[in-house]
Structures are given as structure tokens and as C-alpha cells.
C-alpha positions in Angstrom: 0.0 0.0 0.0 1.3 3.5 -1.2 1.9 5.9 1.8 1.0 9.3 1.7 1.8 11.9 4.5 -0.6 15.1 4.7 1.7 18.1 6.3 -1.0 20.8 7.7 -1.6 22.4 10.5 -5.7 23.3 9.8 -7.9 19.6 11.1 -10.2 19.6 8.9 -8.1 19.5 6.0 -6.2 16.7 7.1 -9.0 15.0 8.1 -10.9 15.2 4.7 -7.8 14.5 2.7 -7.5 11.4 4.9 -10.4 9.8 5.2 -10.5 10.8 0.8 -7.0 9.3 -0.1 -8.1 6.3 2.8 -10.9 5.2 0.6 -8.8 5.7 -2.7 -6.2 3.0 -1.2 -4.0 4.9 0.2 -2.6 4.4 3.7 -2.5 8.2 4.9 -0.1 9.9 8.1 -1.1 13.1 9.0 1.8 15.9 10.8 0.8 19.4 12.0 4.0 21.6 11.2 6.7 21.0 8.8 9.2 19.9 12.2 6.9 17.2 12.5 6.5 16.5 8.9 10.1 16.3 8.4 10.4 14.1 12.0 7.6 12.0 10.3 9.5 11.5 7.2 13.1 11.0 9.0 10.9 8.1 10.6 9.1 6.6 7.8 9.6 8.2 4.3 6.5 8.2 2.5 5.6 7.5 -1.3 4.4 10.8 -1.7 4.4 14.8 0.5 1.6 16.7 0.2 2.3 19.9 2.3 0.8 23.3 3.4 3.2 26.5 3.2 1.8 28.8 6.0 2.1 26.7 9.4 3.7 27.1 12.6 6.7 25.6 13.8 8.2 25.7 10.7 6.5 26.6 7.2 5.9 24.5 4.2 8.6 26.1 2.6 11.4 25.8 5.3 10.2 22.0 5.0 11.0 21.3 1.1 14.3 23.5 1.5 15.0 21.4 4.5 14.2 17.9 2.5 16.1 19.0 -0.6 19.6 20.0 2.0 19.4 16.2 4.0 17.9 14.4 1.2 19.7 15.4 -2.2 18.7 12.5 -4.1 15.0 12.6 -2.8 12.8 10.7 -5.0 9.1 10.9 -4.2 7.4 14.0 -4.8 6.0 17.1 -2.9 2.8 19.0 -3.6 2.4 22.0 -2.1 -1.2 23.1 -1.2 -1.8 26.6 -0.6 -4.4 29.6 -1.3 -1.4 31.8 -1.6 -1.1 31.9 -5.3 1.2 35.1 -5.2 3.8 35.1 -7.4 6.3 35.3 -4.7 4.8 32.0 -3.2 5.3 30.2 -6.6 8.6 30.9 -7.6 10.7 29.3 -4.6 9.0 26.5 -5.7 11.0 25.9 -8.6 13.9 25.5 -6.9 12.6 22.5 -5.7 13.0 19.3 -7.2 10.4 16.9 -7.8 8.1 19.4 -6.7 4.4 20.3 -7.7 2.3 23.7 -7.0 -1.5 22.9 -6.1 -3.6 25.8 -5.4 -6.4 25.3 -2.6 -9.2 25.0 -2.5 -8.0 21.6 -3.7 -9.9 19.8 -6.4 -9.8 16.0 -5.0 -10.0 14.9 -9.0 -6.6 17.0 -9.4 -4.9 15.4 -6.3 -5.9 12.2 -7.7 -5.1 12.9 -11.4 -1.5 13.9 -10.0 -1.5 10.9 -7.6 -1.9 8.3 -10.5 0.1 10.1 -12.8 3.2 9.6 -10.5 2.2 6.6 -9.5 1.6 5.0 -13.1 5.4 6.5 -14.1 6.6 4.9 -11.0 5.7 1.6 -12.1 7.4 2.7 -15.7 10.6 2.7 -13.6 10.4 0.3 -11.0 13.1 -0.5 -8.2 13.7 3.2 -7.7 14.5 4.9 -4.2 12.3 7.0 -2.2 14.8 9.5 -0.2 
């Protein structure tokens, strides 16, 4: 089973997004700040991020600068959700490998399309590491 982990610090996100990727397969962590995201992933590294920018603790961004620093060769990718759509917000972005921007509110048909897409090239090339 394909493990997901949900970085945000707002419930009732993480809960939809949850219980939605639950029932598509998926088996789902959730953290509340990126410091516990990245503790989560340092734990367990997932299949696939999906991450908030504006948190406390430490932000969205600090957390894909932070995975990109202690894992170079990172593999599986990150989606960023956020209502910020300012220019500002999308252009560190692209300094980011492997990394996708999704605008909130989030369109579970788009999370999915993305999911499946990544998924189906996965299989494509098979064997490959995750961190």
C-alpha cells in the first residue's frame, strides 16, 4: 500500500484528505507543522508529500528546503497546497525538485489525477528509491 503523509496544520483539512486518499487505497499519516513532517519523514519516508506552506513551527517552505539540503537524491514528490497563489509563493517553488504547486481549494479529482500520474510513471521505472 502507497503511503501518503498530509503536512498541515488546519484539522479539517487533514482529516478530509485522509479519510478521501483512505478510501482511494492509500494508507495516509497526517503531521501538523513542517518539524513534525520532516520528524515523520526522517521516521518513515512516505511515497508521496503533500504539504501546506503557512504553518507554525516551521512553514511549508522551510520544509521542502530542508528535505532538498538532507535528502539530495530525494525521490518521491511534494505537492504544495496553498491559497497563496502570489507570485512570490510560486517561484521558490521551482527551486525545488520533484516538486508540484497545487492551489487550494483543492480539487480531489486533481490530487488524484496527479496521484496516479506519478504513481503510473513509477511503475514505468520500478526499483527506484524513495529518499
Amino acid at each position: 500500500m502507497k503511503r501518503i503523509l498530509i503536512v498541515d496544520d488546519e484539522p479539517h483539512i487533514t482529516r478530509v484528505l485522509k479519510l478521501y486518499l483512505g478510501r482511494a487505497g492509500y494508507a495516509v499519516d497526517t503531521a501538523e507543522n513542517g518539524q513534525a513532517g520532516l520528524d515523520a519523514i526522517v521516521k518513515n519516508v512516505p511515497d508521496v508529500l503533500f504539504t501546506d506552506i503557512q504553518m507554525p513551527v516551521m512553514t511549508g517552505k522551510q520544509l521542502c528546503f530542508a528535505l532538498e539540503e538532507q535528502y539530495p537524491q530525494r525521490t518521491f514528490p511534494v505537492f504544495v497546497m496553498t491559497s497563496m497563489t502570489d507570485r512570490e509563493h510560486r517561484e521558490w517553488t521551482q527551486q525545488i525538485s520533484n516538486l508540484q504547486f497545487l492551489e487550494k481549494p483543492l480539487s480531489m479529482r486533481a490530487m488524484t489525477h496527479a496521484l496516479n500520474k506519478y504513481f503510473d510513471a513509477a511503475v514505468v521505472g520500478e526499483g527506484a528509491s524513495h529518499v
